[in-house]
N, C-alpha and C positions, 0 to 999 in steps of 0.2 A: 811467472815461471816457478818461482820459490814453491806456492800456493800448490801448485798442479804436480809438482816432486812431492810435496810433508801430502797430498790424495794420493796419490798412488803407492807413498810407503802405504799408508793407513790402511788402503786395499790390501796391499799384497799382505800385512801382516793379519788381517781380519781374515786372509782366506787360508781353511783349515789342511793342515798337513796330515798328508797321506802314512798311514802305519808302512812298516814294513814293505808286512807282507798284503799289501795291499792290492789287485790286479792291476796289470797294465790299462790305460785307457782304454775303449771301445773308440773305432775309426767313425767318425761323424755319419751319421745313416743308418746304423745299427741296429736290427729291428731286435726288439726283446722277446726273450724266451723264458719260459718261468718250468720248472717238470716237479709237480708235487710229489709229497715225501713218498709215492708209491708208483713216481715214475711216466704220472699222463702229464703230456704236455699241453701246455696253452701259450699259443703267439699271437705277437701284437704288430701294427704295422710302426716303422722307425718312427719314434716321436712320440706314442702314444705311451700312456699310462702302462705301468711294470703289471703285467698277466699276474701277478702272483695272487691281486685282487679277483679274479674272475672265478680260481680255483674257488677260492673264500667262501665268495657267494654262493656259491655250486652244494657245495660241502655243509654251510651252515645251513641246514635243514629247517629250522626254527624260526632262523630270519634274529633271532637274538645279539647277533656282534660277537659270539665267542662258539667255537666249535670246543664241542666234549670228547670224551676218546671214540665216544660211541657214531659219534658223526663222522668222523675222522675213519673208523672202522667201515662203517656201513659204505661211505666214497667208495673207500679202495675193494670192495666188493661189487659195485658197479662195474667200476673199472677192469675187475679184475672178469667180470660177464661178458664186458667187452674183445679184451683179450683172449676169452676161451674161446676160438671159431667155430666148433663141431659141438659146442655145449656138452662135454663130457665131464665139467669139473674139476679139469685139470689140467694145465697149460706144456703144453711139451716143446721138446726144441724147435720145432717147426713154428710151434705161437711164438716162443720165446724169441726165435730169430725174426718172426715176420714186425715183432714189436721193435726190436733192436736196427734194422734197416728198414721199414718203411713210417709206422707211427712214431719214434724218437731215436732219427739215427743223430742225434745228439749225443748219444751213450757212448759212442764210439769213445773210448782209452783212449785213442793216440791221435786224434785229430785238435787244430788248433791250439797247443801246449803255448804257452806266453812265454816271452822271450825270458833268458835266465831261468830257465825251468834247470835244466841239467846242475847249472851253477847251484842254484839255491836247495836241491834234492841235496848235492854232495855237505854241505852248510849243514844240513839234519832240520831243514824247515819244516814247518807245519804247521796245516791251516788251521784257524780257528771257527773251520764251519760247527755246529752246535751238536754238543752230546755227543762228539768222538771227534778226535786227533785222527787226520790222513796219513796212510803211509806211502804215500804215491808221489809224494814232492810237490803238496799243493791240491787244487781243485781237480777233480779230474772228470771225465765222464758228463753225467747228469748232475755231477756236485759243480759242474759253472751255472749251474742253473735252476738252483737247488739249497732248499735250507741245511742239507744235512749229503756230507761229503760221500757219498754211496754212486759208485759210477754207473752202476747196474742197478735200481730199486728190485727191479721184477727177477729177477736170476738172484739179486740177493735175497732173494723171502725163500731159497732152495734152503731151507735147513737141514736134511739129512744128501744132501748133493749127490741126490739121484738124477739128475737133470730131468725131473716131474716136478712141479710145484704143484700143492693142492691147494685148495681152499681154504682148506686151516691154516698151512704155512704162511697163505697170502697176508690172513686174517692175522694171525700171529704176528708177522710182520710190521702190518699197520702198528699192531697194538705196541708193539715197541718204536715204532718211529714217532708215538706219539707221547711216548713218554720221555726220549729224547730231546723232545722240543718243549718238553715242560719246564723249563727251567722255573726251580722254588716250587716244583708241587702242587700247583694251583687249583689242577681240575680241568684248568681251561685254558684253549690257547684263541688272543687278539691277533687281528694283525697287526695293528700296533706294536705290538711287544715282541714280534716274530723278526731274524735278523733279516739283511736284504743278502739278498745272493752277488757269488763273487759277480757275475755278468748284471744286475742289477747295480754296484758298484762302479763298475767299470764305465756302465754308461751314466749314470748320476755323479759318481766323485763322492768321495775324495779317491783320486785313483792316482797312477805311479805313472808317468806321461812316458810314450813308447822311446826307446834307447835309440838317439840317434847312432845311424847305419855307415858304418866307413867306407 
């Protein structure tokens, strides 16, 4: 008996505590969702390895283990072909919405908010997804599933917010979302090196176990 108490301290203190601001757990079955930094999404079935690899491959052009800005650009320029339905070069509200409720109604603001969101917004919390602080009280949007806390990727590359995005904007875009993710300047981004997403989190751990319900 002694034995099997001095294991299970020895477990419970070897197992790594959750920060903060850490997400609430995911509910056991949870299929992963990954939406790279320019908003296309890639899912997996519950269980399977985190999508954020599939991007990866996709994107690193060379087959080398490190995407450059220029890989990284060129992506979100397919994607962004994808997106334009009448090939005109320029994504209008109509693309903009059909992307937002059919290809990643994941974007949705106000769907699925984790418990203590209101609490923890009034606190002045903030996430630490990469290369900018949230003002949204946390992950929001396409940032549960997402290296970089942007609720909207494709509505965010509207730089002059004419609700038109062009090509350049897109392109523009990319190019700063990748230098966002450069942490140190490198040139190049690993997945290794790249953080895991708040809903990657949740379902891996270390995560914030959900607030028993009164």
């Amino acid at each position: 008996m002694t034995l099997a108490l001095l294991l299970a301290g020895s477990m419970a203190a070897a197992a790594p505590k959750p920060p903060r601001n850490a997400p609430l757990c995911a509910p056991p079955g949870t299929a992963p969702i990954f939406l790279s930094p320019m908003g296309e999404p890639f899912r997996a079935a519950a269980g399977q390895p985190y999508p954020s690899a599939q991007w990866f491959a996709q994107a690193d052009t060379n087959k080398d283990g490190a995407l450059s800005r220029d890989e990284l650009v060129k992506d979100a320029m397919r994607f962004f072909q994808q997106l334009d339905s009448n090939k005109d070069g320029r994504l209008t509200p109509d693309e903009v919405g059909h992307y937002e409720s059919v290809i990643a109604p994941e974007t949705s603001l106000f769907s699925a908010r984790p418990d203590g969101f209101y609490e923890e917004r009034r606190k002045g919390h903030q996430s630490d997804a990469v290369g900018r602080s949230a003002d949204y009280g946390g992950a929001m949007g396409a940032g549960r599933y997402a290296w970089l806390n942007i609720p909207e990727p494709v509505a965010a590359a509207d730089a002059d917010i004419d609700r038109v995005i062009t090509a350049t904007e897109f392109a523009a875009a990319a190019d700063r979302a990748f230098t966002m993710l450069d942490v140190g300047n490198k040139g190049s981004l690993t997945l290794a090196t790249l953080p895991r997403t708040p809903q990657q989190i949740a379902i891996e751990g270390p995560c914030r176990p959900p607030k028993a319900r009164r």
